[in-house]
C-alpha positions in Angstrom: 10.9 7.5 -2.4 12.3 4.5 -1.3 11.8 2.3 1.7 13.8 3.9 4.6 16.5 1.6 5.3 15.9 1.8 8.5 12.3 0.3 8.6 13.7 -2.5 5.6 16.3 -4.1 8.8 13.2 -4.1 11.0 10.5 -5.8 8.9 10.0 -9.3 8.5 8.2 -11.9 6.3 4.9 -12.5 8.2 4.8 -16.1 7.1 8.3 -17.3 7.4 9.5 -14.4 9.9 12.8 -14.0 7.9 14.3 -11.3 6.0 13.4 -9.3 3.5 14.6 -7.8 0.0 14.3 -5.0 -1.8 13.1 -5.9 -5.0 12.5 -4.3 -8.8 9.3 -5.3 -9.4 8.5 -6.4 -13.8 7.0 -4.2 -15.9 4.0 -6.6 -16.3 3.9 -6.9 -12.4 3.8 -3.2 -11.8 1.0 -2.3 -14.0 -1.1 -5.2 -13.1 -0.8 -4.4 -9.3 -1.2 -0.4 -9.9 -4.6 -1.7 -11.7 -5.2 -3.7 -8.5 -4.6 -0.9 -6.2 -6.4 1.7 -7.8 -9.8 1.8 -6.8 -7.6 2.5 -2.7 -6.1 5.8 -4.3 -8.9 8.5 -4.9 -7.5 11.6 -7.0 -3.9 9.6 -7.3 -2.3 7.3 -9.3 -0.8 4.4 -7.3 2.9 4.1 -7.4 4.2 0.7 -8.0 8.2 -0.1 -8.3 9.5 -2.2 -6.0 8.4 -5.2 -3.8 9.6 -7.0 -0.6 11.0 -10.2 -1.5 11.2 -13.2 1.2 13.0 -15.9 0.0 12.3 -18.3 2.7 8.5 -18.1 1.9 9.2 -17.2 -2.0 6.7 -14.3 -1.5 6.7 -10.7 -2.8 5.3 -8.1 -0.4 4.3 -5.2 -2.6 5.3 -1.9 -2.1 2.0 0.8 -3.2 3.0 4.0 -2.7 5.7 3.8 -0.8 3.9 1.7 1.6 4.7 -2.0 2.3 1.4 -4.1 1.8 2.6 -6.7 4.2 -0.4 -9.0 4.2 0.2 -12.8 3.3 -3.0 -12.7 1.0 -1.7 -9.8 -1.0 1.5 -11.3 -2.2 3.0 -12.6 -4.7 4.5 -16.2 -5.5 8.4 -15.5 -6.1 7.8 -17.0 -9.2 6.4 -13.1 -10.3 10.8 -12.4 -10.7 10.9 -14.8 -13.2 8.3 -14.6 -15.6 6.4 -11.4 -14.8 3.0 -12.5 -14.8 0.3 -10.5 -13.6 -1.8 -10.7 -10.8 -5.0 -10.7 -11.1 -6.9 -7.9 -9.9 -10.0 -8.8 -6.9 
């Protein structure tokens, strides 16, 4: 399931307060970031695809499970579109 478009026109970059994109998130990047996630998801396996991409701020705004982790400390540089490094996990 996908972001409702809806919700996508509302939200905003928290640092920046621009607008936002919907993103394909890299291979690399999604299985780093479902490892991240995983110890939040009991009996599930976090579902990583797509980010929120702010190009003002050059941030990406995971989305885990169909939910937007909107948090300035959880994103990622833009640079992630690029190269597809992985985040390290907390």
């Amino acid at each position: 399931m996908a972001v409702d478009p809806e919700l996508l026109e509302i939200l905003r970059c928290p640092k920046s307060h621009g607008t936002l994109e919907l993103i394909e998130l890299p291979e690399e990047v999604r299985r780093a970031l479902i490892e991240k996630y995983r110890e939040h998801f009991r009996d599930e396996e976090p579902v990583v695809l797509h980010g929120l991409y702010s190009r003002d701020a050059e941030l990406v705004y995971p989305i885990v499970s169909d939910i937007p982790v909107m948090l300035i400390d959880e994103a990622l540089p833009g640079e992630v579109l690029q190269r597809g490094p992985a985040p390290e996990a907390p």
